[in-house]
C-alpha positions in Angstrom: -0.6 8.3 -44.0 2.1 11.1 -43.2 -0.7 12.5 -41.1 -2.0 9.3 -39.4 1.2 8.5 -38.1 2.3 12.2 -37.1 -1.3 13.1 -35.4 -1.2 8.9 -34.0 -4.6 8.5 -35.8 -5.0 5.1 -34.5 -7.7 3.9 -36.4 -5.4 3.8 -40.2 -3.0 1.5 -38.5 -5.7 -0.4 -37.7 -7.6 -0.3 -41.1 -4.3 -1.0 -42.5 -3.5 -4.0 -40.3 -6.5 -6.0 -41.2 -6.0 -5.7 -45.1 -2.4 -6.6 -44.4 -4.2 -9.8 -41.7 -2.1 -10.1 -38.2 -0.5 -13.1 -39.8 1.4 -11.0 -41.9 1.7 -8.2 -39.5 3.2 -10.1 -36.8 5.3 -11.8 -39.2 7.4 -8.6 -39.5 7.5 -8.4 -35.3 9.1 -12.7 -35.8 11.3 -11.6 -38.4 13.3 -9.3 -36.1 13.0 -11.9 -32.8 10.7 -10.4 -31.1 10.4 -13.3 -28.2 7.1 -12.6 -26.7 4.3 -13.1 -29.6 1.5 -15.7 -28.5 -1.3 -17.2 -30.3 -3.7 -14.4 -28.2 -1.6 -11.2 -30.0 -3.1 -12.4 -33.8 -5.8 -9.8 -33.5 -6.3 -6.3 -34.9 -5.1 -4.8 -31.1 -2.1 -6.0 -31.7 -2.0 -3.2 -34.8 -2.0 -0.8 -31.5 0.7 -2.2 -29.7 -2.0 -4.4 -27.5 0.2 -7.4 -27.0 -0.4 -10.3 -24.5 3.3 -9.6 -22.7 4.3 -6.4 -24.5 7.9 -6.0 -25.5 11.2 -5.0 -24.6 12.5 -1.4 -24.8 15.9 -3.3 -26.7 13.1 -4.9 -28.8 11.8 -1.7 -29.6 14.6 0.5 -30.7 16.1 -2.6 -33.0 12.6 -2.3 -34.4 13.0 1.1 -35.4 16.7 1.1 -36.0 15.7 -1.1 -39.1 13.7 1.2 -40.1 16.4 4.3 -40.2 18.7 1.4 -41.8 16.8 1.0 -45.1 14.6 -1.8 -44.2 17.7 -4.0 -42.8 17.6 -5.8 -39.1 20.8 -5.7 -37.0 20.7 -8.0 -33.7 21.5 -6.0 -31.3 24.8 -6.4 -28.8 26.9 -4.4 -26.5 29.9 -6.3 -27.5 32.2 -4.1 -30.6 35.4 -6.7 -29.7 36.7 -9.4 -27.1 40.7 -10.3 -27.4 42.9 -12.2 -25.5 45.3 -11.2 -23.0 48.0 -10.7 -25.7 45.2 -8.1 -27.7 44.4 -10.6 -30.2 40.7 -10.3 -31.8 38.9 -13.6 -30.9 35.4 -11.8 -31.0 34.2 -9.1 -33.7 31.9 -6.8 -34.3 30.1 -8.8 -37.4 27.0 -9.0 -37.2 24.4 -10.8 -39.1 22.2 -8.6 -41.3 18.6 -9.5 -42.7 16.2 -7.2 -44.8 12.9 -6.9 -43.0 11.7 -3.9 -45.0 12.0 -3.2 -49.1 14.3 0.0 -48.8 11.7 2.4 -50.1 9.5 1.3 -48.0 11.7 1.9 -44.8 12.4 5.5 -46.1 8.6 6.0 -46.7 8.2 5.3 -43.2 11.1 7.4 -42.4 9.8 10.4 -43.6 6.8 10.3 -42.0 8.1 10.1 -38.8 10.4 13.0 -39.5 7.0 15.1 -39.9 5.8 14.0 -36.0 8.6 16.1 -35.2 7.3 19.0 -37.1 4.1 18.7 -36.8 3.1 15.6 -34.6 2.9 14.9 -31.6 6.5 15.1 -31.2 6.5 18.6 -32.2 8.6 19.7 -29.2 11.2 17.4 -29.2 13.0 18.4 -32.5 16.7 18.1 -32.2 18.3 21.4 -33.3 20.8 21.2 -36.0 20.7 17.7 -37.1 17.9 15.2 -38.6 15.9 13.2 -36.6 12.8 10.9 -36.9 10.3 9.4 -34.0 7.2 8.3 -32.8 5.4 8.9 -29.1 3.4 6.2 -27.4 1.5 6.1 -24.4 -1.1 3.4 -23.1 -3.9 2.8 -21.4 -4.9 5.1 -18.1 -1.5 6.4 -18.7 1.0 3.6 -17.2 3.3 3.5 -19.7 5.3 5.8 -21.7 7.0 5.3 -25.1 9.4 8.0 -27.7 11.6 5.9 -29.8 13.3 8.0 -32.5 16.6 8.5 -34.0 19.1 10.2 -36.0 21.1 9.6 -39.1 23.6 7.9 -36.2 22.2 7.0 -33.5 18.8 5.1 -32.7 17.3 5.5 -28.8 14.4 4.8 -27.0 13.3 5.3 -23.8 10.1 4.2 -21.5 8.8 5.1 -18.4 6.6 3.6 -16.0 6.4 1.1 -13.0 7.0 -2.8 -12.4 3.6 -3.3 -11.0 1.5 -1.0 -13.6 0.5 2.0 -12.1 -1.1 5.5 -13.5 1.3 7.8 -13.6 0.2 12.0 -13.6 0.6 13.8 -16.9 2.6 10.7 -18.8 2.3 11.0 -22.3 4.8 9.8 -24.8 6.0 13.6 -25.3 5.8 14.2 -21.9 8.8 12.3 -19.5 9.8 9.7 -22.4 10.0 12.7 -24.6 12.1 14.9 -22.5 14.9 12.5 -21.4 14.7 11.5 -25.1 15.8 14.8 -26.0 18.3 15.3 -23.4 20.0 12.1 -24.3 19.8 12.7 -27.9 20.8 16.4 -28.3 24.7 15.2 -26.1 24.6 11.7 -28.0 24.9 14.1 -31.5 26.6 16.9 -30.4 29.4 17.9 -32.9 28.2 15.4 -35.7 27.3 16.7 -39.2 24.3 17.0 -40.2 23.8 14.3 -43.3 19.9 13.7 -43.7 17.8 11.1 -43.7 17.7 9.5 -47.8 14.9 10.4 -50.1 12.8 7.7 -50.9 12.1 7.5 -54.6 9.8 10.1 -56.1 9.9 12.5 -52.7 11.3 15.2 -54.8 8.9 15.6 -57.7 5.5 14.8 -55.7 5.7 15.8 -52.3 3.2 19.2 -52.7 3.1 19.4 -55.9 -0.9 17.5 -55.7 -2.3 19.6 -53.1 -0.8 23.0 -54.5 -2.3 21.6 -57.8 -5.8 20.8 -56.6 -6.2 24.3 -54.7 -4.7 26.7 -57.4 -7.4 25.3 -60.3 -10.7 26.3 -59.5 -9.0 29.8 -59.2 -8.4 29.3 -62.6 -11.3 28.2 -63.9 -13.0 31.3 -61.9 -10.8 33.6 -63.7 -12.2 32.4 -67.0 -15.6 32.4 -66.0 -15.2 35.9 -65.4 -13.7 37.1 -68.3 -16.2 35.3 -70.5 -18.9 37.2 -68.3 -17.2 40.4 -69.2 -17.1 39.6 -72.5 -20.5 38.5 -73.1 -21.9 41.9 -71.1 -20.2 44.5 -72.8 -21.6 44.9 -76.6 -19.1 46.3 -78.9 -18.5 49.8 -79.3 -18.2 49.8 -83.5 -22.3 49.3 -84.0 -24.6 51.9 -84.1 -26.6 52.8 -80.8 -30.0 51.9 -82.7 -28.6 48.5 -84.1 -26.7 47.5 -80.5 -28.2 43.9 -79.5 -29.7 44.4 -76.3 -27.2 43.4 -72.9 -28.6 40.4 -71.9 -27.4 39.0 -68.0 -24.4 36.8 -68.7 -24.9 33.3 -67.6 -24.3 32.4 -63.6 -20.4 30.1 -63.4 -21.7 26.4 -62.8 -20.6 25.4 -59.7 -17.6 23.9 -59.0 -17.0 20.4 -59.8 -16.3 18.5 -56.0 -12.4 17.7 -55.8 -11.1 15.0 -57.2 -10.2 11.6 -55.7 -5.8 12.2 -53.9 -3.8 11.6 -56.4 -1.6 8.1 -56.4 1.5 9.7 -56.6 1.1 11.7 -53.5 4.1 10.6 -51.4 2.7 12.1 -48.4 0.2 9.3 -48.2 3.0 6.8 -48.9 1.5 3.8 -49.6 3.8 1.3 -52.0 4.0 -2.3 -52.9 4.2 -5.6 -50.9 3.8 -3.3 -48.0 6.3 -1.0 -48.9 6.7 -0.1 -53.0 6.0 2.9 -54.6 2.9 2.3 -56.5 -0.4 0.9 -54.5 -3.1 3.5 -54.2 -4.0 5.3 -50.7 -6.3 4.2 -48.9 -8.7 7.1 -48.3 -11.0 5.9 -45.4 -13.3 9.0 -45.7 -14.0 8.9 -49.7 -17.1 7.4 -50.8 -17.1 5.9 -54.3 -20.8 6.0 -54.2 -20.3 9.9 -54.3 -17.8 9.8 -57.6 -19.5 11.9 -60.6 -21.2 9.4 -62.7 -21.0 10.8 -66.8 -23.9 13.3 -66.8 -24.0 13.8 -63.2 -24.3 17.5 -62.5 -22.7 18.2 -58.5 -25.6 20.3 -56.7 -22.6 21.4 -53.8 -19.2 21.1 -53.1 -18.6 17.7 -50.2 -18.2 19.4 -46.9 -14.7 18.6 -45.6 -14.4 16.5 -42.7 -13.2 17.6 -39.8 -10.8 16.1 -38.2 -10.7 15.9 -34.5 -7.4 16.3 -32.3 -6.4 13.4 -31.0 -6.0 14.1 -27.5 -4.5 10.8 -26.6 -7.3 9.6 -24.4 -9.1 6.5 -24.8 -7.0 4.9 -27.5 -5.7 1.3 -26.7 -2.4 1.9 -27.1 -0.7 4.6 -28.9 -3.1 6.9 -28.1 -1.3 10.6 -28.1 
């Protein structure tokens, strides 16, 4: 999941969208008053960001905002206070609150957007000297231009394009949107400490620890196999030359058993209950239980790994960079 959404692999938010069915989906979109969702958007585009009349960059960033915010929606306003002429408060800043998002769930989600910044499409756009978290989005024949991201204080977004939809040369979500996001963002933060984003639950003792795991054991194994070979080679040097056993060929190392299945706990694929606990399995899209090993089942060769191709950001529907 941490890579889908940092490389905009397009086609797990769609995957994940139909399980989840665009009833529920959408629901989340209602929840924090999105205005615009039809009957048309209850299809598996809308999983893209292919909605009949879009939405609105304020829309947008309260979206997101909830996220940063552990899961909990704040209607947006410009107002922080009205009073009267003789300075008494007749209007505050209270605003009502409702949780959208379980709170590990949100910080899931936060942390994978933290890594498009590292290593995503957002790569660039990395705010020196304080956290920050975001996702790039570009449409169609390049006519409009997300990057919504944020920081432990602030949430921004910004899109570019035209009123009448029009290409526009070299727009990508990292490109123009990007830029002015980082402009904006680097002043907007200036001076402020640097606190973090939270740690969702169980980010400390898994994230790694699976992968490093996985790749250090067949070394392992190889080093036994090899000391076992020496073993069985060399006969010992306390019998007699004319009662030695002959040196036999020591058995070949069976090959290596194909990896095993990610492991649940991985929190880089962070997956978690009622759309957002800790403890529903990935969903691994390229692993075929048909292939498992069966008791008995001897491997003949290791599963050639997949390749993965760049996303380019061409021909997706939506968020295509």
């Amino acid at each position: 999941m941490r890579k889908a959404v940092a490389k905009s692999k397009n086609t797990i938010a769609w995957k994940l969208f139909e399980e989840l069915s665009p009833t529920v989906g959408l629901s989340y979109l209602k929840n924090m008053n999105f205005q615009k969702i039809v009957s048309r958007d209850y299809t598996a585009a809308a999983s893209l960001g292919g909605l009949t009349y879009g939405v609105s960059p304020l829309e947008m960033v309260s979206g997101f905002a909830a996220i940063e915010n552990d899961g909990i929606y704040r209607e947006p306003t410009c107002i922080v206070k009205i009073t009267d002429a003789e300075g008494k408060e007749i209007v505050s800043d209270e605003i009502e609150e409702k949780t959208i998002y379980t709170q590990n769930a949100a910080r899931m989600m936060v942390s994978c957007m933290e890594s498009v910044m590292t290593e995503g499409t957002g790569a660039g756009l990395k705010l020196q000297g304080i956290s920050c978290a975001g996702k790039t989005g570009t449409t169609n024949d390049k006519k409009d231009g997300w990057f919504v991201g944020f920081t432990p204080y602030y949430t921004t977004g910004v899109w570019v394009g035209c009123d009448n939809p029009t290409p526009i040369q070299d727009l990508t979500g990292s490109s123009y949107p990007g830029v002015i996001w980082k402009d904006y963002m680097t002043w907007a933060n200036d001076g402020l400490e640097d606190i973090g984003f939270k740690d969702y639950k169980g980010a400390s003792s898994n994230k790694g620890d699976t992968t490093q795991s996985e790749e250090e054991e067949p070394e392992e194994e190889e080093e036994e196999e090899i000391k076992e070979e020496e073993t069985e080679v060399k006969p010992s040097d306390d019998v007699d030359d004319d009662k030695k056993p002959p040196v036999t060929q020591a058995p070949k190392p069976s090959k290596p058993v194909p990896s095993k299945k990610p492991n649940n706990n991985n929190d880089s694929n962070g997956e978690s209950e009622d759309f957002g606990g800790d403890n529903t399995p990935d969903q691994d899209p390229g692993w075929d239980e048909d292939e498992n090993n069966q008791p008995g089942d001897v491997p003949e060769e290791d599963p050639p790994e997949e390749d993965v191709p760049e996303d380019g950001g061409d021909g997706e529907v939506v968020e295509a960079e």
